[in-house]
C-alpha positions, 0 to 999 in steps of 0.5 A: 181805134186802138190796135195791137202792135208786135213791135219791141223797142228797147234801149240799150247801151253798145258798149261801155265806158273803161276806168280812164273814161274811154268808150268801148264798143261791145260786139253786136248781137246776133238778132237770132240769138235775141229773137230765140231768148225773148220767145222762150221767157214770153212763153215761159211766163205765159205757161206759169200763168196758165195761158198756154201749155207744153204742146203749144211752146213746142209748136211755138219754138218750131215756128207754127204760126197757129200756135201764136193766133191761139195765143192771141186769142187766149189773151185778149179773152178774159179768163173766169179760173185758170185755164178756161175761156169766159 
């Protein structure tokens, strides 16, 4: 049985390399910061879809975790037009 997973996992440099080949270490992210821009973009491109609107970004970005069911619900259900529930 398949289930749903909420992990992200990414691959990304921590640094770089100068003009002389040395490696530079970059500064560590803060998890908050990353955490907050990913949620915005995730939401911002499920409201240009259709999925989910004003009311339910403001309810996400403040953290009610009825909001996030309703758009797990809303995405595990096929939708017949924009905006409605088959």
């Amino acid at each position: 049985m398949l289930a749903r997973s909420t992990d992200l996992h990414i691959v990304a440099t921590d640094g770089c390399f100068d003009s002389n080949g040395n490696f530079i270490t970059g500064p560590e992210p803060d998890p908050k910061e990353l955490e907050d821009a990913f949620r915005w973009e995730v939401l911002k491109l499920l409201k240009d879809a259709g999925k989910i609107n004003d009311l339910v970004i403001e309810n996400m970005m403040v953290g009610i975790t009825a909001a996030s069911t309703y758009i797990a619900e809303l995405l595990s259900t096929p939708l017949i037009k924009k905006g409605w529930r088959d």
